[in-house]
N, C-alpha and C positions, 0 to 999 in steps of 0.2 A: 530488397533491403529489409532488415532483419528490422521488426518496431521494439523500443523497449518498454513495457508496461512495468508501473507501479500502483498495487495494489493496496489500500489501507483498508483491512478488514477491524473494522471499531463493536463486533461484538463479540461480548467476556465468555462466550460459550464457542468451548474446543469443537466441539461435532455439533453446533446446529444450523440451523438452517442457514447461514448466511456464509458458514465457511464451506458446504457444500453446495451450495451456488459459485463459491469463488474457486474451487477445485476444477469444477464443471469447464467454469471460463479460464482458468489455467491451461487444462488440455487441448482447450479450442485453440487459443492463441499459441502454443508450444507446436501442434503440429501444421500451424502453417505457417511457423519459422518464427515465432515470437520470444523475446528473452522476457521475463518474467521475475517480478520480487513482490512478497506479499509479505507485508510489515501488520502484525497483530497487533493494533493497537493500544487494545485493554491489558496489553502485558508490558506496556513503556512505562515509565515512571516518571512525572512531572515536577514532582514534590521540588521546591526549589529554586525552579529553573524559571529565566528568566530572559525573553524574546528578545529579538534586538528586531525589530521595527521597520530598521533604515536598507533593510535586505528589500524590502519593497516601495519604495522611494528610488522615481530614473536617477542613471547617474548618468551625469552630464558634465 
């Protein structure tokens, strides 16, 4: 069975070291049948927005 990983790479630099660390573990996990998304976080936009909370609160 296939795992799904989700990546959040949280730092602003396109080629340093932490995106080519998550490149490295990309490949790894791709060729032993991994599906893969890596969300660059210092490229999201916050300004604004505002959380709703109750996403982590049981429902019952």
């Amino acid at each position: 069975m296939a795992k799904n990983i989700l990546i959040l790479n949280g730092s602003p630099k396109k080629n340093g070291n932490t995106s080519k660390l998550v490149e490295w573990f990309v490949q790894g996990a791709r060729l032993n049948g991994g599906e893969v998304e890596i969300i660059r976080a210092a490229l999201l936009s916050y300004w604004g927005q505002v959380f709703n909370l109750d996403i982590f609160q049981s429902k019952e």
